[in-house]
C-alpha positions as MATLAB code, in Angstrom:
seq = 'XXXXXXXXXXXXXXXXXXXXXXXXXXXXXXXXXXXXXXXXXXXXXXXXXXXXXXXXXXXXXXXXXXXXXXXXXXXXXXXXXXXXXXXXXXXXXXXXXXXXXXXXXXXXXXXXXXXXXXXXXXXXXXXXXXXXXXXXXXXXXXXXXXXXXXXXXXXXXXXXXXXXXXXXXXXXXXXXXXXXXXXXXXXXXXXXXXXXXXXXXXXXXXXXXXXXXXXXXXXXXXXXXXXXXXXXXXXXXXXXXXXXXXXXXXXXXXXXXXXXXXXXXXXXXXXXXXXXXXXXXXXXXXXXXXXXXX';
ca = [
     185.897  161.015  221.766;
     183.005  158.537  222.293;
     185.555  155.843  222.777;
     186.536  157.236  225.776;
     183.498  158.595  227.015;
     184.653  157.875  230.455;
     187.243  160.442  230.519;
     186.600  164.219  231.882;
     186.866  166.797  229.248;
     187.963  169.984  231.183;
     188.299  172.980  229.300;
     192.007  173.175  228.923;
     192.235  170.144  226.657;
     193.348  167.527  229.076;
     191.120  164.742  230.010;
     190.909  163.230  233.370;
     189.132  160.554  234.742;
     186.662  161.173  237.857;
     188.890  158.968  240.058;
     192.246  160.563  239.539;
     190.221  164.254  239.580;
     189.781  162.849  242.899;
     193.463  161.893  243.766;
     194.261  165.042  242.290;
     192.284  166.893  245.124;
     193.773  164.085  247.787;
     197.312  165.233  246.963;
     197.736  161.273  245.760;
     198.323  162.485  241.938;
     199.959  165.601  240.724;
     201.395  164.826  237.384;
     199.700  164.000  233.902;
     201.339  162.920  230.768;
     199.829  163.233  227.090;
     201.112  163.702  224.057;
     200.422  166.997  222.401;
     202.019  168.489  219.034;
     202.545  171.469  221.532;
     201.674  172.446  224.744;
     198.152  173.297  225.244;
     198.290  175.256  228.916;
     200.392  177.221  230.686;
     202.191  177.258  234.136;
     199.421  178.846  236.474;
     196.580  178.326  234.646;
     193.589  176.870  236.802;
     190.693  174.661  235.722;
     187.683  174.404  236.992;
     186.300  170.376  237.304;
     183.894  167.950  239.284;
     186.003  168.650  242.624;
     187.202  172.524  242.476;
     190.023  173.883  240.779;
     192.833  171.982  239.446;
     195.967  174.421  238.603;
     198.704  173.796  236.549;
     202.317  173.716  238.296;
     204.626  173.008  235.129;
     204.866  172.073  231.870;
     207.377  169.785  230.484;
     208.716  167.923  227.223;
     210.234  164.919  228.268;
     211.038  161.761  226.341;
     208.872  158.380  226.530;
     211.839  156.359  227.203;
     212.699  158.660  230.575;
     209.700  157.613  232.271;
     210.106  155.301  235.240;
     207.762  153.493  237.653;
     207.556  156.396  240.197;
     206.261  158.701  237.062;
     203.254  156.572  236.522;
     202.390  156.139  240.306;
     202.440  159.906  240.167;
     200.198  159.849  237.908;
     197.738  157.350  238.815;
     198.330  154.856  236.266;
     198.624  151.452  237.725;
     201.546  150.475  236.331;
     204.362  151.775  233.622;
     203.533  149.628  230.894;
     199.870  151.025  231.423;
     200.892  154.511  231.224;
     202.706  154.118  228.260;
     200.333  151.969  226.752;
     197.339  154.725  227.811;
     200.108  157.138  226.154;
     199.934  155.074  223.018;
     196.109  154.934  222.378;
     196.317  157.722  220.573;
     198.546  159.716  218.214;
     201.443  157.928  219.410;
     204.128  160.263  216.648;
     202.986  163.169  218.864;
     205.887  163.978  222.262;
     205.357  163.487  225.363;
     204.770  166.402  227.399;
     204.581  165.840  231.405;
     201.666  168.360  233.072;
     202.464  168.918  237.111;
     199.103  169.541  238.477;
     197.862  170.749  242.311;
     194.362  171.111  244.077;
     193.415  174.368  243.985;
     190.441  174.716  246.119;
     186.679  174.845  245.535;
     185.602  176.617  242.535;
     184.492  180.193  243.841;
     181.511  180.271  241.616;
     180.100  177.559  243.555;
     179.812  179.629  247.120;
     179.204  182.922  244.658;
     176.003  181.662  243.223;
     174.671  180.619  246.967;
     175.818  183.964  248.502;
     172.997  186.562  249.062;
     174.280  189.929  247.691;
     174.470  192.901  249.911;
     173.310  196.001  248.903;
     176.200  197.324  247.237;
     177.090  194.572  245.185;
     173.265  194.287  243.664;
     174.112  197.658  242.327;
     177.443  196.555  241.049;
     175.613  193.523  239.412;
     172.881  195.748  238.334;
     175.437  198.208  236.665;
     177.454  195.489  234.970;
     174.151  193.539  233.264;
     173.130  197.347  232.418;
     176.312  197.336  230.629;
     176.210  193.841  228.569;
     172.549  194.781  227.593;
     173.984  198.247  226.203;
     176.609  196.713  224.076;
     174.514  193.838  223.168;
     174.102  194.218  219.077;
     170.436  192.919  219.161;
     169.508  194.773  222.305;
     168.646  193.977  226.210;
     169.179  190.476  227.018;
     170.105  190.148  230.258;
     166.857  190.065  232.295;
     164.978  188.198  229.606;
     167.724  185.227  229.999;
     167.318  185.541  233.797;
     163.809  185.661  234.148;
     163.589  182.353  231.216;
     165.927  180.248  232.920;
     163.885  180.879  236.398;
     160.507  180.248  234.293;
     162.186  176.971  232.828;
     164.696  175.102  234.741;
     166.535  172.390  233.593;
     165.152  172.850  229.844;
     167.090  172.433  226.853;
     169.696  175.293  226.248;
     168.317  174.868  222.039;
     164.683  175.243  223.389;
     165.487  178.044  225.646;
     167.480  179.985  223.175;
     164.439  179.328  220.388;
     162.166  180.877  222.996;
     164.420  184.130  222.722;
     164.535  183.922  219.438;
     168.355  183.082  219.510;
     171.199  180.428  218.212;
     171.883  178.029  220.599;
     175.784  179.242  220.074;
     174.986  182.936  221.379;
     172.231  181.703  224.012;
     174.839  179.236  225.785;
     177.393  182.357  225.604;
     175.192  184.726  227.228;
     174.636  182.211  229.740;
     178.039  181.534  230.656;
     178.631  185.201  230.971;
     175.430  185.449  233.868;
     176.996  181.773  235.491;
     180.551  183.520  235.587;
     179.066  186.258  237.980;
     177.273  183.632  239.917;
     173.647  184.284  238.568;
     173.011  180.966  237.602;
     174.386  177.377  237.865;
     174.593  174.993  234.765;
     172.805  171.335  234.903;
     173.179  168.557  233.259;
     169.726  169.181  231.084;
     169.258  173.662  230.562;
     170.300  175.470  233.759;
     169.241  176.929  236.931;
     168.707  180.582  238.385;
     171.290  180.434  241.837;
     169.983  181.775  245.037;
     172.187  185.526  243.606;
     170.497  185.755  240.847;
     167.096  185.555  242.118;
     168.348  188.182  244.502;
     169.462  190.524  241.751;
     165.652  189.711  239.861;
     163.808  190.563  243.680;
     166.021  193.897  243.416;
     164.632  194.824  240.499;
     160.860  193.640  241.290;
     160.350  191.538  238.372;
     157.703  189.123  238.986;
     159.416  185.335  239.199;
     158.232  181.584  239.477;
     160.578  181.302  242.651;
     157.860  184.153  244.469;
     155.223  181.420  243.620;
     156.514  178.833  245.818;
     159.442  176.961  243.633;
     162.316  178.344  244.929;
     165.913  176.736  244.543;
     166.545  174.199  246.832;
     170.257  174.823  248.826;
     172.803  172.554  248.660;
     175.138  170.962  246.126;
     173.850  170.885  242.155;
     174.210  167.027  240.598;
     178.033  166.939  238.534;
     177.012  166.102  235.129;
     176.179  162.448  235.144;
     174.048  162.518  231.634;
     170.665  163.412  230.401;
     169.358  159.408  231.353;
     170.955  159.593  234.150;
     169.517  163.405  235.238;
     166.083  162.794  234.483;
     166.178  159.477  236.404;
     167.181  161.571  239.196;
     165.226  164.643  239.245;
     161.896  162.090  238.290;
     162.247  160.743  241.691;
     162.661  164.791  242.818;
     166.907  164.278  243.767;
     168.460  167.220  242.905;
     171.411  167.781  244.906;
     174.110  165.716  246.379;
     172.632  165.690  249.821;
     169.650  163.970  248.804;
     171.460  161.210  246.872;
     173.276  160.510  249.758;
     170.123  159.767  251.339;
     169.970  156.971  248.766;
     172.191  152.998  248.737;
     174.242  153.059  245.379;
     172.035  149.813  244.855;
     169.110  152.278  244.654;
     170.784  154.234  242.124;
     172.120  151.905  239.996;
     168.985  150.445  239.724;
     167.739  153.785  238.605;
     166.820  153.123  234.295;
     169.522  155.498  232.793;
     172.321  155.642  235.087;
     175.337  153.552  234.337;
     179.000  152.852  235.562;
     179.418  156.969  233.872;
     176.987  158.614  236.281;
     178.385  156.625  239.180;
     181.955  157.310  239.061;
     181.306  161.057  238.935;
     178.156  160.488  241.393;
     181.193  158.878  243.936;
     183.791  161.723  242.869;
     181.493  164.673  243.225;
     180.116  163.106  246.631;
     183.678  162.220  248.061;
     184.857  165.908  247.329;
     181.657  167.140  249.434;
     182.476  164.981  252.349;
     179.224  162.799  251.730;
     178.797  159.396  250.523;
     175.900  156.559  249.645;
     173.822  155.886  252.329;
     175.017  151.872  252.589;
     178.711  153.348  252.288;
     181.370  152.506  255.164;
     182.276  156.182  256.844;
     179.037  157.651  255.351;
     178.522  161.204  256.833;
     175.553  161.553  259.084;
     174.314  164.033  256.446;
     173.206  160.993  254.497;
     169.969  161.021  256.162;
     168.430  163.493  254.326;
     165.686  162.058  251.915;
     164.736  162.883  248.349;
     161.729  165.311  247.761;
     158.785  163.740  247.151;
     155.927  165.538  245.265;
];
């Protein structure tokens, strides 16, 4: 895996470079090929990644000698001898299998975690962390991970989960099951409570950093660019998109700990929010907005 550390990893086994996830969600790519002993998704099944969901259309054996030219433009490769030479880098006994993808829209977690619950959906929330906590086998959890991730942003998921005397394993699941309803959004270094969790916390009256004056900022999180390439980042006080389009790519690639990685998802994540650098051609007039300064 490190050889190709440019590659996405999505959760469904198929890796995908930030530029074609982006040609994916311009309608410019909608097939991938890899070789698999079997097939490792199914017809329907949507992923979330750096630009919104990405959902499988079909799922196909097909032989290496059947592709043609029109196949690899499909796919984004530049030509057919470089898909079948990408196809070749690794396991090359393994078939072919083709993988028709589509854009699927923005991932709805993203607008759930910024959307202020109503009344009736606190006490749905309320209710369902009441439940988790109940069938938890070493008791109440759910508040104590809220209230420590709002008390520690962007710290270590191993150093939060020692703090509740937890693995790291059965910390980062808890987590994901609070991110899943929205409650909080993942970084690239620990995690952050979203604008519906601290609502849910308010509800409930338990005392929370945010009440002291560091509330989330809106806007769109950083994709995952790297721990060098986060903390360069968030030490000049840039934590969402808007305010790194407030910044030349110069600027950032001068930044100590950002490399060609960080940029290409930097560009993808940007181009999918209809922003770009600030020395960009086209760059939206939200570009103006400036990094935080402390």
């Amino acid at each position: 895996m490190a050889a190709n550390a440019r590659w996405r990893v999505l959760n469904w086994g198929v890796q995908i470079r930030p530029e074609e996830l982006a040609a994916i969600r311009a309608g410019d790519v909608d097939v991938a090929f890899r070789r698999w002993e079997r097939p490792r998704v199914r017809v329907g099944t949507r992923m979330r990644t750096a630009v919104g969901l990405v959902e499988v259309t079909s799922v196909d054996r097909v032989l290496e000698r059947s592709l043609t030219a029109a196949d690899a433009r499909r796919a984004g490769a530049a030509s057919l001898a470089a898909l079948r030479q990408g196809l070749d880098r690794l396991h090359p006994e393994r078939p072919v299998y083709r993988i028709g993808l589509r854009y699927a829209g923005v991932d709805p977690r993203h607008a759930l975690r910024e959307a202020v619950p109503d009344a009736a959906e606190i006490d749905a929330i309320v209710a369902w962390l009441d439940r988790l906590d109940r069938a938890s086998p070493t008791g109440p959890w759910t508040r104590a991970t809220l209230l420590l991730i709002d008390e520690l942003p962007a710290t270590r998921a191993p150093d939060l989960a020692q703090r509740m005397g937890r693995d790291t394993p059965s910390f980062k699941q808890n987590v994901r099951k609070l991110k899943e309803r929205g409650l909080t959004e993942s970084l690239d270094i620990g995690y952050r409570l979203s604008a519906r969790g601290a609502a849910v916390l308010d509800h409930e009256g338990h005392p929370r950093l945010a009440q002291r004056g560091s509330a989330p900022e809106p806007g769109i999180p950083l994709p995952h660019l790297g721990a060098a390439a986060t903390r360069a980042l968030n030490a000049l006080g840039v934590v969402r998109l808007e305010q790194v389009a407030g910044l030349s790519e110069g600027e950032v690639q001068a930044l100590h700990g950002v490399g060609p990685y960080a940029i290409r998802h930097l560009r993808a994540a940007m181009d999918a929010a209809g922003l770009a650098f600030r020395d960009d051609p086209g760059a939206s007039r939200q570009a103006g907005i400036t990094p935080e300064t402390s």
